[in-house]
N, C-alpha and C positions, 0 to 999 in steps of 0.2 A: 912441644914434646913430640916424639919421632914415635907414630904409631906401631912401628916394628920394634923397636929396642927404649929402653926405659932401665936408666945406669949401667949400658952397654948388654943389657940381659935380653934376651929376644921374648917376643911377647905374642901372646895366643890371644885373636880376639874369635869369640864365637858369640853368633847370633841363636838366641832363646828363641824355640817356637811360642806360641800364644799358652798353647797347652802346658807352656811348661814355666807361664810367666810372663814372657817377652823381655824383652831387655836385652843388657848383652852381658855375656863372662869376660872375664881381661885377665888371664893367667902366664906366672913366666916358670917355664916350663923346669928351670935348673934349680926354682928355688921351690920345694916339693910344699905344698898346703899353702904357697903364694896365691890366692885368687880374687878378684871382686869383681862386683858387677854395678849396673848403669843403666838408667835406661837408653843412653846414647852411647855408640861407641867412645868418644868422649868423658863422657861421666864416668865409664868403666876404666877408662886411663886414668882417669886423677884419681877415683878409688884405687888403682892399683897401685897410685905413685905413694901414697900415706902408707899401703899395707906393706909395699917392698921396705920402705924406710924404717919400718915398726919389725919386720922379720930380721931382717941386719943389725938392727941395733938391738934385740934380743938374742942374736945368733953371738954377737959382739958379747956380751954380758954374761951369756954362758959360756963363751970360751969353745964354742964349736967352731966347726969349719966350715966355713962358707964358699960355696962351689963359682968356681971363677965362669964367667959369662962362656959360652959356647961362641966360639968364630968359626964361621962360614965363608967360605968364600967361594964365590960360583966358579971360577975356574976350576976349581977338583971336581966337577961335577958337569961333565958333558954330555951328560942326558942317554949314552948309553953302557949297557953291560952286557958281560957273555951269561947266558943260564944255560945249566947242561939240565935237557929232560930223560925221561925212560924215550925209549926209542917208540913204544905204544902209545904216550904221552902225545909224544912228537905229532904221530901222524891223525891220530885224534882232533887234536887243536887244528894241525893244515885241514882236513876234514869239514871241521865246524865253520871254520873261516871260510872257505868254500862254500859252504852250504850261504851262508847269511853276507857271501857277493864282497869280500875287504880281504885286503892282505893279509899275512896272520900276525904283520909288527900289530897291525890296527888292530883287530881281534884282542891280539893278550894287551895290547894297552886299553883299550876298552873293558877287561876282565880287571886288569888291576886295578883302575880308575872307576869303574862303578861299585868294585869290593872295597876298595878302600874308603871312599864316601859314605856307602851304606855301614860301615863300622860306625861314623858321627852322624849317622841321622834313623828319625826317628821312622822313617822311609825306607829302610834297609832291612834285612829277614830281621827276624829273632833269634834264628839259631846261627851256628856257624855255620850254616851250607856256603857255599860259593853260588853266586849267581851271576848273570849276564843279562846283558839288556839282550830283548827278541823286536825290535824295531829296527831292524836291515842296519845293525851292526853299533848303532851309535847311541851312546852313553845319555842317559835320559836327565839326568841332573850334573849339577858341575859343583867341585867344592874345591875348596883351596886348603 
């Protein structure tokens, strides 16, 4: 079984702190209340492979609609885009970038890659403030 797609559906694996269990989750993200867990990545696939097969064939039996798998394909996706900021925004961010020695591609991808990690970890604020790493510019954990 293809640890990214499971009946063409793409699939979420996330690793449990201790705190919170350990183990792993296996969720596919189209089929909403799809999830189970393992203690192995592994075990959380074949748990997932019984749960997807049980939501289908309930989805099947009520006569609902069952959301067709999401296709990807990395060529739509070239890794860059234009963002229009306030022009105070602008010179702010060159600014900060400066001050902590990286260009500002590096800078805002360093803002958005440790904001978006700390959204799934248990290591990220509690509130919604934005933060940044203060470690000469570079992202202190890594999450996929």
């Amino acid at each position: 079984m293809n640890r990214n797609e499971l009946f063409g559906y793409s699939v979420s694996l996330i690793c449990l702190s201790e705190e919170d269990g350990g183990g792993w989750l296996a969720e596919v993200p189209e089929l909403k209340g799809c999830i189970a867990d393992g203690n192995t990545p592994d075990e959380a696939l074949e748990s997932l492979k019984d749960v997807v097969e049980t939501w289908l064939e309930i989805a099947r039996e009520e006569g609902k609609e069952i959301p067709h798998p999401r296709i990807y394909i990395d060529s739509e996706y070239s890794g860059k885009f234009t963002l229009r900021t306030p022009k105070t925004l602008h010179r702010q961010l060159v600014e900060e970038a400066e001050r902590e020695g990286v260009s500002l591609n590096q800078f805002i991808l360093s803002l958005i890659a440790y904001n978006f990690g700390a959204k799934f970890s248990n290591e990220g604020t509690a509130s919604n403030d934005i933060v940044y790493p203060r470690n000469g510019g570079h992202v202190t954990h890594s999450y996929l």
